[in-house]
Backbone as numpy.savetxt, mean C-alpha at the origin, in Angstrom:
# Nx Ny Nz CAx CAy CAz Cx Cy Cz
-4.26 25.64 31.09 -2.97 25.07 30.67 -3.10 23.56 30.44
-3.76 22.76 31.70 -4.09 21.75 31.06 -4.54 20.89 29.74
-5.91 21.79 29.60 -6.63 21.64 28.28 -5.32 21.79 27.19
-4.78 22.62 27.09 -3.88 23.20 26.16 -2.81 21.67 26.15
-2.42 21.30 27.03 -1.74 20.15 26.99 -2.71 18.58 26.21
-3.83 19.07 26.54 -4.03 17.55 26.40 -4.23 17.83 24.74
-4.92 18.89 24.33 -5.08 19.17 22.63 -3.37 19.00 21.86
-2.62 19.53 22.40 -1.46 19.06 22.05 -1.16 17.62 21.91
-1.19 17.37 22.81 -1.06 15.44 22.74 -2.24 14.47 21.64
-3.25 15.52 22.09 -4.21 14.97 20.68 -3.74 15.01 19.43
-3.03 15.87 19.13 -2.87 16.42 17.79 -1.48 15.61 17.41
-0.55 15.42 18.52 0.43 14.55 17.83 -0.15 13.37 17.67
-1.51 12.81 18.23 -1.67 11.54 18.18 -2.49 11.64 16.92
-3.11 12.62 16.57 -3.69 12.73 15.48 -2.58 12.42 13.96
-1.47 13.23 14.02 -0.41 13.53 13.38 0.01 12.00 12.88
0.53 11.27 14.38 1.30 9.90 14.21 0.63 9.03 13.34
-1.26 9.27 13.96 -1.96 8.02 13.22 -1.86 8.51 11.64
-1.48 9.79 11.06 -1.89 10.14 9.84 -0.60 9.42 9.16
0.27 9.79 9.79 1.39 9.10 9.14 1.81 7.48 8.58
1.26 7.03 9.90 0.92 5.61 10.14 0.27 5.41 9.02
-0.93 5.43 8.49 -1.65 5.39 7.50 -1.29 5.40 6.39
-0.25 6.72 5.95 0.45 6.99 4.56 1.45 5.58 4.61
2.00 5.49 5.45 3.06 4.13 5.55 2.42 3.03 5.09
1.31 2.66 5.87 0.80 1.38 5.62 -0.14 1.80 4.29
-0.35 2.79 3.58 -1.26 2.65 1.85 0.18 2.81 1.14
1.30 3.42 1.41 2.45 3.39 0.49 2.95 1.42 0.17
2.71 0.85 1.50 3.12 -0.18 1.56 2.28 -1.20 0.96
0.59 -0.85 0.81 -0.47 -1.52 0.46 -0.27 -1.33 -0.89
0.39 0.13 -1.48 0.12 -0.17 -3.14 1.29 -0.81 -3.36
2.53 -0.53 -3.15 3.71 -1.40 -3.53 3.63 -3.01 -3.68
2.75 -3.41 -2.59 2.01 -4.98 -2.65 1.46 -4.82 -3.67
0.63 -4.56 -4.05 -0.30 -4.51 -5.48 0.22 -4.50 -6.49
1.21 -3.13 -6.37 2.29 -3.10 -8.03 3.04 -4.64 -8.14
3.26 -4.87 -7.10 4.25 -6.49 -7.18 3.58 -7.20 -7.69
2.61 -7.87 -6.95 1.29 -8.50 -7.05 0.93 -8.90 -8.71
0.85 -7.26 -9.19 0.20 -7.61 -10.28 1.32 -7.58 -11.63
2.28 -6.87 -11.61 3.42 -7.48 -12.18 3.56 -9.02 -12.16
3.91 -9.34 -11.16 4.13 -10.72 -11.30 3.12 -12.12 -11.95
2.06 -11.24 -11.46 0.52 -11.79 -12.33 0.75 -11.43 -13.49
1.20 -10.89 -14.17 1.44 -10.06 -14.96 2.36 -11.03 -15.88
3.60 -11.28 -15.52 4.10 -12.48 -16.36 3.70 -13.41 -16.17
3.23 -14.33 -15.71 2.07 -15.47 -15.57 1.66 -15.46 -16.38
0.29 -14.83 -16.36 -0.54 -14.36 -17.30 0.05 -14.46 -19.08
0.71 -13.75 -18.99 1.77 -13.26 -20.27 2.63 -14.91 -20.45
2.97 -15.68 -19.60 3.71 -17.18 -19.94 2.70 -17.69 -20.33
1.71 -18.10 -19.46 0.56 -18.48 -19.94 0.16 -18.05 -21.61
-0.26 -16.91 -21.78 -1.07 -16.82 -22.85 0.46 -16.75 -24.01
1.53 -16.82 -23.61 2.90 -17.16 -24.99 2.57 -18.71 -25.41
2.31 -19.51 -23.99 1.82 -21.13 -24.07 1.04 -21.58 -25.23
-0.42 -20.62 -24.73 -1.47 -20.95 -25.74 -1.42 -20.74 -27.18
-0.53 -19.54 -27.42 -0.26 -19.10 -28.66 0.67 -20.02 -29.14
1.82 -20.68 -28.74 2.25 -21.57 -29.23 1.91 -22.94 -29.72
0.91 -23.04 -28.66 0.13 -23.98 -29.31 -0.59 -24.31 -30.49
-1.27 -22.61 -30.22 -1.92 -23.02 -32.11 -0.98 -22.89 -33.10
């Protein structure tokens, strides 16, 4: 019964960390999509700049 308890507790801890994980890469790409959007008009002001120039 013991054993049986402690694999249980493993497995939610297994469970939590999996979740944990999806949270923090859901949250890691949303940084990125921002990230590079916003680089993204930069980039894009920037190179309207240069073009105006010539």
């Amino acid at each position: 019964m013991e054993r049986y308890t402690w694999q249980l507790v493993f497995l939610i801890f297994l469970f939590l960390i999996f979740v944990f994980a999806i949270f923090l890469f859901v949250i890691y790409l949303s940084a990125i999509f921002f990230l590079l959007d916003f680089f993204g008009l930069f980039f894009f002001y920037f190179f309207s700049l240069s073009l105006l120039d010539l």
